[in-house]
N, CA, C and O atoms as a GROMACS GRO file, in nm:
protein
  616
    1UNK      N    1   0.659  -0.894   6.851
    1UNK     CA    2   0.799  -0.929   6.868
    1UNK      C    3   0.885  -0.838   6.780
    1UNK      O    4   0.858  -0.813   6.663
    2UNK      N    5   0.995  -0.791   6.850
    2UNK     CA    6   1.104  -0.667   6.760
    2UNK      C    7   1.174  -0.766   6.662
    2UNK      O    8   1.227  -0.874   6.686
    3UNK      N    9   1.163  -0.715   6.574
    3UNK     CA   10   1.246  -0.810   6.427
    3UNK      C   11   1.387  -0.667   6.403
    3UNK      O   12   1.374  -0.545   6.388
    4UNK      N   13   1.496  -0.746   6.409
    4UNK     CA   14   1.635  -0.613   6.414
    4UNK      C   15   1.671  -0.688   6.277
    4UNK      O   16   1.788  -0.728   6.280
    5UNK      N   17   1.606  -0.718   6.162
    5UNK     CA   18   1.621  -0.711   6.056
    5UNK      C   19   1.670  -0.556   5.975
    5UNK      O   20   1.628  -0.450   6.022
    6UNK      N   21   1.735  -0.556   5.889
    6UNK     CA   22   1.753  -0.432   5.838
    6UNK      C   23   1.631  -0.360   5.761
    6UNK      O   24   1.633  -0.243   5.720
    7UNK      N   25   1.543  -0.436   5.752
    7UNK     CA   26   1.445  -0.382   5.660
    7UNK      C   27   1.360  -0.307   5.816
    7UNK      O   28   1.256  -0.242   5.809
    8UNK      N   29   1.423  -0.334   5.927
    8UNK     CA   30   1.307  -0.241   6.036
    8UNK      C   31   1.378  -0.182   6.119
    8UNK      O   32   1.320  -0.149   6.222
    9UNK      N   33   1.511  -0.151   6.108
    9UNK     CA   34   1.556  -0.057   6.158
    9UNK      C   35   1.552   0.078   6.100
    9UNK      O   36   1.513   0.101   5.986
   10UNK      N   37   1.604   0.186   6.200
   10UNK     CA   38   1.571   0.329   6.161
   10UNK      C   39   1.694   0.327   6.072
   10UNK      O   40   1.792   0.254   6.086
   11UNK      N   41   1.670   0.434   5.962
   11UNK     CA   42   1.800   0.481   5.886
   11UNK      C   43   1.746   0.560   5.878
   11UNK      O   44   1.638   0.596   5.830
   12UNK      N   45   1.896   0.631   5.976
   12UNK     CA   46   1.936   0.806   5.952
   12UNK      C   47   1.942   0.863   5.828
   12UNK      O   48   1.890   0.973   5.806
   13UNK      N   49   2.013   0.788   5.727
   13UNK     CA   50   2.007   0.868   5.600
   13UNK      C   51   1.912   0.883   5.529
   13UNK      O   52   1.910   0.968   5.440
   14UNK      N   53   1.805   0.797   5.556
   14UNK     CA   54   1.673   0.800   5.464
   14UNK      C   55   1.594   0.920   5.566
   14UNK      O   56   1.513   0.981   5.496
   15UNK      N   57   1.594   0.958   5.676
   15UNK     CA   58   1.571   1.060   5.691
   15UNK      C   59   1.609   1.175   5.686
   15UNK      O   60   1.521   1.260   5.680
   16UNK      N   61   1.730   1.212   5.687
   16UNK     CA   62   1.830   1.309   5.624
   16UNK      C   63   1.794   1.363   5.461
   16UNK      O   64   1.803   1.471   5.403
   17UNK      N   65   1.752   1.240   5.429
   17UNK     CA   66   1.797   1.251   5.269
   17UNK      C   67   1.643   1.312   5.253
   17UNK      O   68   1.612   1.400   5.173
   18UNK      N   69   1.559   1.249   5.341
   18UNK     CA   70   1.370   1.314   5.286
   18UNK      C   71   1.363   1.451   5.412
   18UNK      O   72   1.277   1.533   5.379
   19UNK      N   73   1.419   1.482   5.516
   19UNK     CA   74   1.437   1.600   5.552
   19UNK      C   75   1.486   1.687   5.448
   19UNK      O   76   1.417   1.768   5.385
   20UNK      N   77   1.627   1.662   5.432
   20UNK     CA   78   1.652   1.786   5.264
   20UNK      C   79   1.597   1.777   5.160
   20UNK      O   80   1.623   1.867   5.080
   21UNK      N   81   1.531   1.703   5.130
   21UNK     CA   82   1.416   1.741   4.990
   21UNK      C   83   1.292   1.792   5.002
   21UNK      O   84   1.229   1.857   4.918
   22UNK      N   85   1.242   1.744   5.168
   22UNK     CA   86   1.130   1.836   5.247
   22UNK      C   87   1.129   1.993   5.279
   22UNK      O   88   1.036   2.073   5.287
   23UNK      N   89   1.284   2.008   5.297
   23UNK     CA   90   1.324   2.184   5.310
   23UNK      C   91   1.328   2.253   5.197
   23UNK      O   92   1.320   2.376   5.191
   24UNK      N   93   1.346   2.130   5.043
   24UNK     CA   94   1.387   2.202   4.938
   24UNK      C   95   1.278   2.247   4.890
   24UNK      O   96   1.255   2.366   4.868
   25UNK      N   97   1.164   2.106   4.861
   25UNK     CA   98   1.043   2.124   4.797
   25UNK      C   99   0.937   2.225   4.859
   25UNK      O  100   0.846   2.279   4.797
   26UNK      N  101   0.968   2.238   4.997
   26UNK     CA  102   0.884   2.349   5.088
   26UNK      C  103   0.973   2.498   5.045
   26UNK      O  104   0.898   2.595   5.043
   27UNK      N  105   1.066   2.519   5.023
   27UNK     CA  106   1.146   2.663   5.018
   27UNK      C  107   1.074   2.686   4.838
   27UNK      O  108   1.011   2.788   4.811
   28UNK      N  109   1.093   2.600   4.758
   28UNK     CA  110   1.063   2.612   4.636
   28UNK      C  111   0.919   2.668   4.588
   28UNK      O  112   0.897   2.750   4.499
   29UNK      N  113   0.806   2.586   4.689
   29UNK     CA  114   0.670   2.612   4.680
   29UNK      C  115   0.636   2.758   4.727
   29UNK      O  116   0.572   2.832   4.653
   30UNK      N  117   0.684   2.801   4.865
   30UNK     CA  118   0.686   2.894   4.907
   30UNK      C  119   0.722   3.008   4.753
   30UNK      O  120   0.640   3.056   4.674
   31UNK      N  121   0.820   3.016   4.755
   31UNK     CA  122   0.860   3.102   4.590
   31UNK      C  123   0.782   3.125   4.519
   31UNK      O  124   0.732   3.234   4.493
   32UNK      N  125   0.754   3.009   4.471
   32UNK     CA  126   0.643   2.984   4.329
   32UNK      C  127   0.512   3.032   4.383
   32UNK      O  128   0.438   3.094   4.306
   33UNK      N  129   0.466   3.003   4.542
   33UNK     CA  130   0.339   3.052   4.549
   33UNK      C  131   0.328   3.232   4.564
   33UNK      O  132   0.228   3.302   4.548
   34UNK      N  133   0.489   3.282   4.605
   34UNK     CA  134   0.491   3.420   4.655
   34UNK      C  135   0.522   3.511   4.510
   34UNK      O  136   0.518   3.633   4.493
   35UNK      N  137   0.549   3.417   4.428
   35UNK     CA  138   0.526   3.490   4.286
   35UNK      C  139   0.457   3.460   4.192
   35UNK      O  140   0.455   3.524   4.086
   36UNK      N  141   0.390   3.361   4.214
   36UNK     CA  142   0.201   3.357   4.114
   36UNK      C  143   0.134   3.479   4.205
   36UNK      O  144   0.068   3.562   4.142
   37UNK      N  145   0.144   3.494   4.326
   37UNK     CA  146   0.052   3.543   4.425
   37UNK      C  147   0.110   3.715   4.366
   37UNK      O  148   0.038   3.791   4.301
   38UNK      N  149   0.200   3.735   4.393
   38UNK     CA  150   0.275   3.841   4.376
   38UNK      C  151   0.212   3.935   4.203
   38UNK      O  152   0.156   4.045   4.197
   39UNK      N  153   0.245   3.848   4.097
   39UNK     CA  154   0.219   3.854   4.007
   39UNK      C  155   0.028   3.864   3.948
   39UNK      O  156  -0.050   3.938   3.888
   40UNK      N  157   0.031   3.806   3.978
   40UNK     CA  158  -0.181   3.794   3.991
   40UNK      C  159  -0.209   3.905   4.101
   40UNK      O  160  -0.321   3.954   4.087
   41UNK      N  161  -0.151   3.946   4.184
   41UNK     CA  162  -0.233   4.089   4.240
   41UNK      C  163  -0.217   4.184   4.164
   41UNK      O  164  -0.310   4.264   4.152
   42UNK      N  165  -0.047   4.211   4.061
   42UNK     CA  166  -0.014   4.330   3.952
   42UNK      C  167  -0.114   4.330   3.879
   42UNK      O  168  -0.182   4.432   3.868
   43UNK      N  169  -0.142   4.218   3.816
   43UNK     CA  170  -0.216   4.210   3.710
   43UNK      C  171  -0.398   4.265   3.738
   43UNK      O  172  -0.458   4.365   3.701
   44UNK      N  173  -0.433   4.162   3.807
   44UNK     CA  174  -0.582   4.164   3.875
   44UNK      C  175  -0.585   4.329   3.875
   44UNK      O  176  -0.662   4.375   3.790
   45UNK      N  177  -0.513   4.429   3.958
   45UNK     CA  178  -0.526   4.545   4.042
   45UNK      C  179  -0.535   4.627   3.914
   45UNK      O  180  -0.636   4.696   3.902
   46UNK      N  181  -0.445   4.630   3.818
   46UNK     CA  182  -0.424   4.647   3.694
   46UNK      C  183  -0.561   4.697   3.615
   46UNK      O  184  -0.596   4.813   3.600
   47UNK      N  185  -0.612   4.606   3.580
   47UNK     CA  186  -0.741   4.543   3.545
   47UNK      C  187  -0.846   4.588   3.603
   47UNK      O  188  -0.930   4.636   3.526
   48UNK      N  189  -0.879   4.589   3.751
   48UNK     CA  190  -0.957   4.631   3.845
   48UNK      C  191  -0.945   4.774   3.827
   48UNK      O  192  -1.049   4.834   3.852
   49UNK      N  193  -0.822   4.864   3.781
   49UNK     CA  194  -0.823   4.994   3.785
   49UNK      C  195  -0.867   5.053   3.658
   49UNK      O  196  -0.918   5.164   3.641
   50UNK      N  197  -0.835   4.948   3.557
   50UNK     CA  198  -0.866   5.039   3.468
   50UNK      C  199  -1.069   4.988   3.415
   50UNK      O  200  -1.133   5.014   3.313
   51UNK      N  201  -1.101   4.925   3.516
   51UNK     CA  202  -1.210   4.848   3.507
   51UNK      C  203  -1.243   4.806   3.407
   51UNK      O  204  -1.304   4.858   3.314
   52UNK      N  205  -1.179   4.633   3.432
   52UNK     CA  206  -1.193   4.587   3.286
   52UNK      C  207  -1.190   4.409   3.394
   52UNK      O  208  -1.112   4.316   3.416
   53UNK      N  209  -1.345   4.458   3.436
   53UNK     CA  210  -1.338   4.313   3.539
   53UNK      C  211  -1.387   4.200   3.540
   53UNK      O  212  -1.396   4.129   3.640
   54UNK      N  213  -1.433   4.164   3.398
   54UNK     CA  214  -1.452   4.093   3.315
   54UNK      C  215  -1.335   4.013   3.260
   54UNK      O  216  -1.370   3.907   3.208
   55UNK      N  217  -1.239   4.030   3.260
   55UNK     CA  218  -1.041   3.958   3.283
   55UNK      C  219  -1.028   3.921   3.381
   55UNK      O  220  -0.994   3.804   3.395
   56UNK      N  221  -1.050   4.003   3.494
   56UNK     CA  222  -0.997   3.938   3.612
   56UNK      C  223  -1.054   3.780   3.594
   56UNK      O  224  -0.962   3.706   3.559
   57UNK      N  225  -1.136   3.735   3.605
   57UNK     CA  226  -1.204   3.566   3.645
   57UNK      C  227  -1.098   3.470   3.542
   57UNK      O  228  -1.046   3.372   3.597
   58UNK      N  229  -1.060   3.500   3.366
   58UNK     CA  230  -0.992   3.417   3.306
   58UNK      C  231  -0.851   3.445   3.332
   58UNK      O  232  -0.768   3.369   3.282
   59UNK      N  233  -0.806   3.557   3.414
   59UNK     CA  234  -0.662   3.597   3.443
   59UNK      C  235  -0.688   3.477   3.568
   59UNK      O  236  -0.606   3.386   3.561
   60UNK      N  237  -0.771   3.465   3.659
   60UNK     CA  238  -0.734   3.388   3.759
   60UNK      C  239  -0.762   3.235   3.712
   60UNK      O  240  -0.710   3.155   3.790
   61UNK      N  241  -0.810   3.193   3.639
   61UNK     CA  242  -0.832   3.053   3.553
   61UNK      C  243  -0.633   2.992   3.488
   61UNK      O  244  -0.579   2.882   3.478
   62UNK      N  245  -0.596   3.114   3.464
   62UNK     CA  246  -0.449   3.087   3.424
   62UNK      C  247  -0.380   3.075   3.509
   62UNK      O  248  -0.326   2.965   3.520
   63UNK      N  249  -0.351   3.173   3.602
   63UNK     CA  250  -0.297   3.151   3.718
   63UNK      C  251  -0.284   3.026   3.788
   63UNK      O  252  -0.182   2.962   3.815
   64UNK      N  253  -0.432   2.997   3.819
   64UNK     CA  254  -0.424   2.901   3.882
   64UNK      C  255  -0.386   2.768   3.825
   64UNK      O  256  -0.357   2.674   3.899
   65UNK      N  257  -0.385   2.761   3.741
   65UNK     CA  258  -0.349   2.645   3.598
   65UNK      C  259  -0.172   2.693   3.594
   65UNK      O  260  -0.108   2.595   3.557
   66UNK      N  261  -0.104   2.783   3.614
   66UNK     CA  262   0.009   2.814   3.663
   66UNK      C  263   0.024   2.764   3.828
   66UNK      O  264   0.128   2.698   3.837
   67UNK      N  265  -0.019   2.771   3.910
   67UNK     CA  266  -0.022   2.716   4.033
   67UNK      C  267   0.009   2.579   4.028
   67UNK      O  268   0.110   2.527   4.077
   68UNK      N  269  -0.100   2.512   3.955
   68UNK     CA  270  -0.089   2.365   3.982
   68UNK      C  271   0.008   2.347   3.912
   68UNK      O  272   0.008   2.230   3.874
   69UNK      N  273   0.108   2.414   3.868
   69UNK     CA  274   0.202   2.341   3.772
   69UNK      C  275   0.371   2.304   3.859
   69UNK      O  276   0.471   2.234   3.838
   70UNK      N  277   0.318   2.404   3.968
   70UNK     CA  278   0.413   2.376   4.096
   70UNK      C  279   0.406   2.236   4.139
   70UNK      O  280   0.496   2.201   4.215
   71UNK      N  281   0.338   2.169   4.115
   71UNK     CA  282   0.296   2.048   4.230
   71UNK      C  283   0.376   1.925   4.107
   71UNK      O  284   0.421   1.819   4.153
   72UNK      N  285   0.386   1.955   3.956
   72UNK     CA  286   0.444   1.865   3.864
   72UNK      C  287   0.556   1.927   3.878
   72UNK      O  288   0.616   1.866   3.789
   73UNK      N  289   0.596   1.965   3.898
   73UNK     CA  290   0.764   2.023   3.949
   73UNK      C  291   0.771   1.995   4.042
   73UNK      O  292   0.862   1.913   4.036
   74UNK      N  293   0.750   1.998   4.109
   74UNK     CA  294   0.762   1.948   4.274
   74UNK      C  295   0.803   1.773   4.323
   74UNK      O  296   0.890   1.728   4.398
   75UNK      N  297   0.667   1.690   4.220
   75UNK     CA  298   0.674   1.547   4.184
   75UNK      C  299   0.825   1.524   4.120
   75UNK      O  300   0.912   1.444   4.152
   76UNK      N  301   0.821   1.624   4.019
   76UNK     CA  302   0.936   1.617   3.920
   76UNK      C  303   1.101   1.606   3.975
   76UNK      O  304   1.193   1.531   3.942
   77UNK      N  305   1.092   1.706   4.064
   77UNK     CA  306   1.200   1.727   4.153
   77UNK      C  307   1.231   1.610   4.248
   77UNK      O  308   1.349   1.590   4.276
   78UNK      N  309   1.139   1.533   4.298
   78UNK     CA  310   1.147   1.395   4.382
   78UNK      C  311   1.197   1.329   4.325
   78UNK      O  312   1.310   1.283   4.341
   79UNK      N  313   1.072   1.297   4.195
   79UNK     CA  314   1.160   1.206   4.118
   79UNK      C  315   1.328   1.186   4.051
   79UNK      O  316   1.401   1.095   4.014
   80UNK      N  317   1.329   1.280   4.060
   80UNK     CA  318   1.474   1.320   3.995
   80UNK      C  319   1.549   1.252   4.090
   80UNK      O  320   1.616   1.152   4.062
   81UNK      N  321   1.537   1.312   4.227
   81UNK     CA  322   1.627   1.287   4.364
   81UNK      C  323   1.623   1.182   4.386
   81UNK      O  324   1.735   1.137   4.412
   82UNK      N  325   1.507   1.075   4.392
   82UNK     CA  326   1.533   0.938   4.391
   82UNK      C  327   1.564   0.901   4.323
   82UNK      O  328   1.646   0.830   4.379
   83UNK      N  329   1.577   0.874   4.189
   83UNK     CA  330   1.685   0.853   4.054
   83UNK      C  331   1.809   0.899   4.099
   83UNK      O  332   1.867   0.810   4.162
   84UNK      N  333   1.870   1.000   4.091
   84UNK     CA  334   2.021   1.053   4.096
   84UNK      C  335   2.040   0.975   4.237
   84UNK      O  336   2.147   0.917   4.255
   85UNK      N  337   1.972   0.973   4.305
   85UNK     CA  338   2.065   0.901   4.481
   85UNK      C  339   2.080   0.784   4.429
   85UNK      O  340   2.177   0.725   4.477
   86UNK      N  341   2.023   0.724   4.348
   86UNK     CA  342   2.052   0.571   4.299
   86UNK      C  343   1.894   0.487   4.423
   86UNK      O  344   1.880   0.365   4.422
   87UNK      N  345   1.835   0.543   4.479
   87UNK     CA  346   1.730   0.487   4.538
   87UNK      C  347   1.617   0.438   4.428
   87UNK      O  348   1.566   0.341   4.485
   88UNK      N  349   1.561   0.451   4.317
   88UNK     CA  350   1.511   0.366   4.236
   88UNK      C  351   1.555   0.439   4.112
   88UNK      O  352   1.523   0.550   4.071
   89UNK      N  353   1.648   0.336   4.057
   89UNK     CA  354   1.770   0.370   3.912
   89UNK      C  355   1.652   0.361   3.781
   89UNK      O  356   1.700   0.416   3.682
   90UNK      N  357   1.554   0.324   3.763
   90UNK     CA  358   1.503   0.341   3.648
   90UNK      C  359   1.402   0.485   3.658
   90UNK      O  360   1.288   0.498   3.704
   91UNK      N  361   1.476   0.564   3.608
   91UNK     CA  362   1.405   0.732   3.600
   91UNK      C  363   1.224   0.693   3.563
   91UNK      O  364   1.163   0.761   3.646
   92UNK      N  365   1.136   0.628   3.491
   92UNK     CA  366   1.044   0.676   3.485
   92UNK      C  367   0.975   0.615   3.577
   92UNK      O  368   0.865   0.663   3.602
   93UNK      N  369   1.026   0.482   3.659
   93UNK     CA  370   0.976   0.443   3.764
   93UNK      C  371   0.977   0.556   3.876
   93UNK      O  372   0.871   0.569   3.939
   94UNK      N  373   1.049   0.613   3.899
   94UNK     CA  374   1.115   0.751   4.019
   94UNK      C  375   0.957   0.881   3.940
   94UNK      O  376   0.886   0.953   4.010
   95UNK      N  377   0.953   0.875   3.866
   95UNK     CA  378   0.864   0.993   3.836
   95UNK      C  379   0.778   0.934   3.883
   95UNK      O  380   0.732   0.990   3.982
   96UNK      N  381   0.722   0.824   3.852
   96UNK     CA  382   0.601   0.741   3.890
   96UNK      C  383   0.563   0.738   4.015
   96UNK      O  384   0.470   0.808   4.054
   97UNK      N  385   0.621   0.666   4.084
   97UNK     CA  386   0.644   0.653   4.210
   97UNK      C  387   0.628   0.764   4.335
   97UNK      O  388   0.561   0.751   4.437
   98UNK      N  389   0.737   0.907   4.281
   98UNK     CA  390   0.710   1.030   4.330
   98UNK      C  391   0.561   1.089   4.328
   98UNK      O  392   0.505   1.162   4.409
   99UNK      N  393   0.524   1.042   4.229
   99UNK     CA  394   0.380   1.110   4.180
   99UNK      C  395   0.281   1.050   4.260
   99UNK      O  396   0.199   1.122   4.318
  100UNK      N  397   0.278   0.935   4.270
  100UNK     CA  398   0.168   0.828   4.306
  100UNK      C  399   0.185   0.878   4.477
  100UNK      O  400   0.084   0.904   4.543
  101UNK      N  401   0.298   0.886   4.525
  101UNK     CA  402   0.294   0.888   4.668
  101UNK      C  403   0.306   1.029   4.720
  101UNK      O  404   0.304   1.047   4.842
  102UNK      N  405   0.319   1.139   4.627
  102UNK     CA  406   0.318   1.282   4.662
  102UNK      C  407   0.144   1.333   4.641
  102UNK      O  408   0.092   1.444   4.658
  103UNK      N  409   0.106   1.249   4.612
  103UNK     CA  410  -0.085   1.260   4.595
  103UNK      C  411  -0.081   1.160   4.754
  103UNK      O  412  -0.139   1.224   4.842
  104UNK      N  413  -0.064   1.116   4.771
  104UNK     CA  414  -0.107   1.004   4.874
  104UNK      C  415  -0.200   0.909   4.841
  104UNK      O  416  -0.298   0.882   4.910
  105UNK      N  417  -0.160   0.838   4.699
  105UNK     CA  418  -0.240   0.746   4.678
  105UNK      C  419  -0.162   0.656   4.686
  105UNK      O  420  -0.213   0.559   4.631
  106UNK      N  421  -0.060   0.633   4.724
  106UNK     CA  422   0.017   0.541   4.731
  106UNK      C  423   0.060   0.473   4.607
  106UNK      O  424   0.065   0.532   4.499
  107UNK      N  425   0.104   0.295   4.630
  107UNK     CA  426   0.196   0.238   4.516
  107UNK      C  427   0.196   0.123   4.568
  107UNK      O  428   0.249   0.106   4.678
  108UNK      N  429   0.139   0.023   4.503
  108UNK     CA  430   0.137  -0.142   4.491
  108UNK      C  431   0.263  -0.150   4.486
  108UNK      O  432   0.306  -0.184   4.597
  109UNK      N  433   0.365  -0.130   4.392
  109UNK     CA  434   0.504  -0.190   4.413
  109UNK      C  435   0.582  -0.140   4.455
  109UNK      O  436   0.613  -0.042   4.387
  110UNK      N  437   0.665  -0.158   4.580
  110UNK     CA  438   0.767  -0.072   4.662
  110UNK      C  439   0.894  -0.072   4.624
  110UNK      O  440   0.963  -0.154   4.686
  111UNK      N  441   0.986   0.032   4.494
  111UNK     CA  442   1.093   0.018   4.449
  111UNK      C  443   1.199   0.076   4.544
  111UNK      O  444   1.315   0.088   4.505
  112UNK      N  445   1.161   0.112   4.672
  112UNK     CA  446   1.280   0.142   4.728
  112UNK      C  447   1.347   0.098   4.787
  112UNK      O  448   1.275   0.060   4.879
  113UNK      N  449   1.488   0.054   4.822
  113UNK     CA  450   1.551  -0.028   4.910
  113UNK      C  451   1.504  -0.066   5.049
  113UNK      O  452   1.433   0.014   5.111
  114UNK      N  453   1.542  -0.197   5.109
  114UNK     CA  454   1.501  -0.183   5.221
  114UNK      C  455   1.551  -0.090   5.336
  114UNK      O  456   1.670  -0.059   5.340
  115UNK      N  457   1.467  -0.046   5.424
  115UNK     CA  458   1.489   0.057   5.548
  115UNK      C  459   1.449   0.182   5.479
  115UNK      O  460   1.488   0.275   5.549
  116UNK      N  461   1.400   0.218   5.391
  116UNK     CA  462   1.408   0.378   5.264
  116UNK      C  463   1.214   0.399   5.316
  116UNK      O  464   1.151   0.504   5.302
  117UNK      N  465   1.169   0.299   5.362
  117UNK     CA  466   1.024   0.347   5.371
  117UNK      C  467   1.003   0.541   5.399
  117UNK      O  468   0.945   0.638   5.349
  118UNK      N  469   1.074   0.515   5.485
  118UNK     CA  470   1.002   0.656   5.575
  118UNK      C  471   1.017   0.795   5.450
  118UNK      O  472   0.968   0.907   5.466
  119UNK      N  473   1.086   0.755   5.345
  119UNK     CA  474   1.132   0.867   5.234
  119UNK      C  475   0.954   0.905   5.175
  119UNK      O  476   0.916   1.019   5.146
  120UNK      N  477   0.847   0.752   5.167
  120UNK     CA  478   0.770   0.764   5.124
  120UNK      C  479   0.645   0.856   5.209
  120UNK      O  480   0.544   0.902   5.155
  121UNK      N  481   0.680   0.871   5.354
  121UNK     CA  482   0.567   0.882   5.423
  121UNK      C  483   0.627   1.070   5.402
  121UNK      O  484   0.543   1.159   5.392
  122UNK      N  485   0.783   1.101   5.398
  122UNK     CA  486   0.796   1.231   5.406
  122UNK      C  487   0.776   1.318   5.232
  122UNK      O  488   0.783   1.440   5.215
  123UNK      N  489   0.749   1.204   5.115
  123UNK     CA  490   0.703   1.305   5.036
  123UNK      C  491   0.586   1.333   5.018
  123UNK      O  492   0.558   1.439   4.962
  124UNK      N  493   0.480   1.241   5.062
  124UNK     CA  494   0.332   1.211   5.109
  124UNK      C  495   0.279   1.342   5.208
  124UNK      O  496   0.178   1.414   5.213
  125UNK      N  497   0.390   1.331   5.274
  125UNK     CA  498   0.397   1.507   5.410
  125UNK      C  499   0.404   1.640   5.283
  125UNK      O  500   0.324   1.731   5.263
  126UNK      N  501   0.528   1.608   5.216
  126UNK     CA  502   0.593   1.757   5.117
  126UNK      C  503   0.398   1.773   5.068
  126UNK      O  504   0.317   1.859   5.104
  127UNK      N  505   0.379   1.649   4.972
  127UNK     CA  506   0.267   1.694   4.899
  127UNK      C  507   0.171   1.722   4.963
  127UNK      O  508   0.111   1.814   4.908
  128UNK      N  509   0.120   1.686   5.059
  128UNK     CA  510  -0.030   1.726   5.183
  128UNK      C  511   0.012   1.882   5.214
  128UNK      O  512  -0.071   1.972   5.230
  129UNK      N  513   0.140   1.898   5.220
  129UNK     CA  514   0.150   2.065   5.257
  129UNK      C  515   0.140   2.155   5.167
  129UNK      O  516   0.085   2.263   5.190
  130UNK      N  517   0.205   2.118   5.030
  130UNK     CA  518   0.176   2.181   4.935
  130UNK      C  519   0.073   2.221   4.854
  130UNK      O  520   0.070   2.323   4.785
  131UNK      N  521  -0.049   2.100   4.869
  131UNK     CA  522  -0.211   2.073   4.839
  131UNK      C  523  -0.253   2.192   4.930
  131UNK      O  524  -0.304   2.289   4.873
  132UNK      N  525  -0.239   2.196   5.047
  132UNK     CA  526  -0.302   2.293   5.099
  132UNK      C  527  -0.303   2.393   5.137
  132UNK      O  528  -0.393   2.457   5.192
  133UNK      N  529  -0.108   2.442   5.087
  133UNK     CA  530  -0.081   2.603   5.078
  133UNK      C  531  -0.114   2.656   4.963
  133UNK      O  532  -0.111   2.779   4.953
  134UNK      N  533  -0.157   2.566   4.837
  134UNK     CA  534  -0.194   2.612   4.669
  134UNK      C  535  -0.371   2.623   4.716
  134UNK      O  536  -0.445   2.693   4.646
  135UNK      N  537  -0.421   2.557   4.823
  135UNK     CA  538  -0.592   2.562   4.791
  135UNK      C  539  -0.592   2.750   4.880
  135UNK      O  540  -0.666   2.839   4.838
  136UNK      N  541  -0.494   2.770   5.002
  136UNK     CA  542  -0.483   2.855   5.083
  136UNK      C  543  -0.475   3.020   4.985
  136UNK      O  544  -0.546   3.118   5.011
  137UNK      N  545  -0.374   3.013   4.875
  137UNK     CA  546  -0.354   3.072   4.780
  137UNK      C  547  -0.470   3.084   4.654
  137UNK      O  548  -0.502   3.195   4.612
  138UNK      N  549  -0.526   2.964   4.602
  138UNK     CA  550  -0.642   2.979   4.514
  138UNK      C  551  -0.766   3.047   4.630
  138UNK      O  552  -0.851   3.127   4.592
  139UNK      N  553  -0.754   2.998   4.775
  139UNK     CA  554  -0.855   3.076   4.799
  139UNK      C  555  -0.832   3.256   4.789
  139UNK      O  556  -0.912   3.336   4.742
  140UNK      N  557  -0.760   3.270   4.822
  140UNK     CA  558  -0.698   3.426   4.832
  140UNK      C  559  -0.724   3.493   4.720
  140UNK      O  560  -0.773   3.606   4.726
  141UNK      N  561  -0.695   3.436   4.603
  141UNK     CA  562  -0.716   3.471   4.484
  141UNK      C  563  -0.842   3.490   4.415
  141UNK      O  564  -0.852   3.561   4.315
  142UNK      N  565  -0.986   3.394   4.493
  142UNK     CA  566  -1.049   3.416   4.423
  142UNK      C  567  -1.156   3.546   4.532
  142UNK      O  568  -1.274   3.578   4.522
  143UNK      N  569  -1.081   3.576   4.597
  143UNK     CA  570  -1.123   3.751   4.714
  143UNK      C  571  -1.127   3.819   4.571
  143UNK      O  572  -1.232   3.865   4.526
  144UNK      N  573  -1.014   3.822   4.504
  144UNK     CA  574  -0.990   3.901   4.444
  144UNK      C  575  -1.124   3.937   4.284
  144UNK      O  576  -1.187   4.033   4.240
  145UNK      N  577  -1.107   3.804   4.252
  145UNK     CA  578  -1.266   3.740   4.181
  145UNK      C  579  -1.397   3.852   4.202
  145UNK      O  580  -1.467   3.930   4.136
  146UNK      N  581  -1.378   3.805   4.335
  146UNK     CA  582  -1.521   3.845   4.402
  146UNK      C  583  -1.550   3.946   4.380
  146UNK      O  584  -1.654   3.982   4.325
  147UNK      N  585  -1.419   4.043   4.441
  147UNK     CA  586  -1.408   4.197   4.473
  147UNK      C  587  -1.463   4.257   4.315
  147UNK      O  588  -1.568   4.321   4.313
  148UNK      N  589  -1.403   4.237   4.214
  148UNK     CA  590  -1.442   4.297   4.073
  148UNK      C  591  -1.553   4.212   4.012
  148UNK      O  592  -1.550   4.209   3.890
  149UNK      N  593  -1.665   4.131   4.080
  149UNK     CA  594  -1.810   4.087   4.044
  149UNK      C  595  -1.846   4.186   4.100
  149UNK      O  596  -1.918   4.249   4.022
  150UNK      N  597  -1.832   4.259   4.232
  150UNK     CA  598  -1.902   4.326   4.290
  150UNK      C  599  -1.920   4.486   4.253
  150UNK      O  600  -2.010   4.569   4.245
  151UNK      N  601  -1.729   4.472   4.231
  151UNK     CA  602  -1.743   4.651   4.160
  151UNK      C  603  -1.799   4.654   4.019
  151UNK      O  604  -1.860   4.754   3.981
  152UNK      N  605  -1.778   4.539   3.933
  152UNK     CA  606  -1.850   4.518   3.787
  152UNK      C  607  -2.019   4.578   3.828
  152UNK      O  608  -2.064   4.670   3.760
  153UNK      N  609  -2.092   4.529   3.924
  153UNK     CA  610  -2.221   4.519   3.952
  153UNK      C  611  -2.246   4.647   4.010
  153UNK      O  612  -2.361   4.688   3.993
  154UNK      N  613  -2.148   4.739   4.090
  154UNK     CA  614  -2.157   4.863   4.107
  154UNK      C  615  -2.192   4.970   4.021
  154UNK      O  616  -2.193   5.086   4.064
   0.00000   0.00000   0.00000
């Protein structure tokens, strides 16, 4: 049976509002991944030339420990946005919350207004895309790994 309660109708703005933080947090990742990526080939190639390929493996240990640091910025940035919209007013609940549901582990207590669900299923989306353009990138990176085990062994 359809319940036209407000807690089950669609709201436009809660999708509006997790569409533009979906464009933001996706334009942002993109960046951050095109300049760890960018930056770790200077370096790596660097290294690889002057054969010293024994760096490359702890240059990519940092990196990638720089990578994941996108994804706490990323949380960070949610959280913020649900705080400042006034959608859950106590800031460390909003970090919390962002965090718990940008992993997709979800959250026993639901601080967001009613009709705001769908905000949760689109940062749950941001983070599943971002998990797997950083594993797409660590894989890429560790070609690079490989390549100077092999010329080391040459």
């Amino acid at each position: 049976m359809l319940d036209n309660s407000s807690q089950y109708v669609f709201n436009a703005d809660a999708m509006l509002f997790g569409g533009a933080m979906l464009f933001l947090i996706l334009v942002l990742h993109a960046v951050y991944m095109f300049l760890i990526t960018l930056q770790y080939e200077k370096i790596t190639d660097a290294l690889i030339a002057r054969k010293r390929y024994d760096w490359v493996q702890p240059v990519f240990f940092v990196m990638a420990f720089i990578l994941a640091l996108s994804h706490l910025l990323e949380i960070y940035i949610w959280g913020l946005a649900l705080n400042l919209s006034g959608l859950i007013p106590n800031t460390h609940q909003a970090m919390v919350f962002a965090g718990s549901v940008y992993t997709t582990l979800g959250f026993d207590i639901h601080p967001l207004p009613l009709s705001w669900d769908l905000v949760m299923v689109v940062i749950a989306l941001s983070g599943m895309i971002s998990f797997g353009w950083s594993i797409s990138v660590l894989f890429g990176m560790t070609q690079i790994v490989h390549t100077a085990r092999i010329k080391r062994k040459a």
